[in-house]
C-alpha positions in Angstrom: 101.3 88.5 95.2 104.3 90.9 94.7 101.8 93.7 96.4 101.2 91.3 99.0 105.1 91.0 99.7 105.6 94.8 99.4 102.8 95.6 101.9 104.2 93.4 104.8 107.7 94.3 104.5 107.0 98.1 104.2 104.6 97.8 107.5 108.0 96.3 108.8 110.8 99.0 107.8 111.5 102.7 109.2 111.9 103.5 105.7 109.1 102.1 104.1 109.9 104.2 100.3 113.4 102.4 99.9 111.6 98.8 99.9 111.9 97.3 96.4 109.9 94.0 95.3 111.1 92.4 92.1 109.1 89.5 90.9 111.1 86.7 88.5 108.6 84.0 87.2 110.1 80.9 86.1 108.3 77.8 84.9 107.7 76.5 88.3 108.3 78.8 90.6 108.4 82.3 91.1 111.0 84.8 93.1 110.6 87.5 94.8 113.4 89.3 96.0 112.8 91.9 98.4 115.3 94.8 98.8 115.4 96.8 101.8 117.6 99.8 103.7 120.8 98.1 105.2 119.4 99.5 108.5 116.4 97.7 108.4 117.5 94.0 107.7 117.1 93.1 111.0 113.7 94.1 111.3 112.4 92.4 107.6 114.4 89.2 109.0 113.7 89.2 112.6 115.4 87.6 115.9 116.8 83.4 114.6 114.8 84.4 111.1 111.3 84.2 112.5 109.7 87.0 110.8 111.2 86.2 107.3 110.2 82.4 107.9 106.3 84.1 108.4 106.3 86.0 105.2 108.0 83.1 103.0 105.0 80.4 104.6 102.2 82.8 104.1 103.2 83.9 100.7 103.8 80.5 99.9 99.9 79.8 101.1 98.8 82.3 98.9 100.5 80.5 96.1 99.1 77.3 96.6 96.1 78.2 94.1 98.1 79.0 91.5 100.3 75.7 91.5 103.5 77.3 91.5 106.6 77.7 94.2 107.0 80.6 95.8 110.3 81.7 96.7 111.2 85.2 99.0 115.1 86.3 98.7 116.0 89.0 101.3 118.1 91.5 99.7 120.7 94.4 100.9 
């Protein structure tokens, strides 16, 4: 899941090598906080949020198998 994250946020970025994906498991949920360049924030979050609302619902999809939350934290 944490490649998955990585992979749509660096196809986002003009600086695709300074995007950092942590991954912090809980019990029931999981985080994953993305850090990217100050200069591409915009861009990973996206005009009233829209693209960050995208990648939280589809990695939250791709979590449904596993029975856990899913949580994405947009980081400078």
């Amino acid at each position: 899941m944490k490649d998955l994250v990585e992979y749509m946020v660096k196809a986002l970025v003009d600086n695709p090598e300074q995007v950092k994906v942590s991954e912090v498991q809980g019990e029931q949920s999981v985080i994953y906080e993305v850090r990217v360049a100050p200069e591409d924030m915009g861009k990973v979050i996206g005009k009233q949020g829209r693209i960050a609302r995208s990648i939280r619902t589809i990695v939250k999809a791709a979590c449904v198998k596993s029975g856990k939350k899913a949580v994405v934290e947009i980081l400078e």
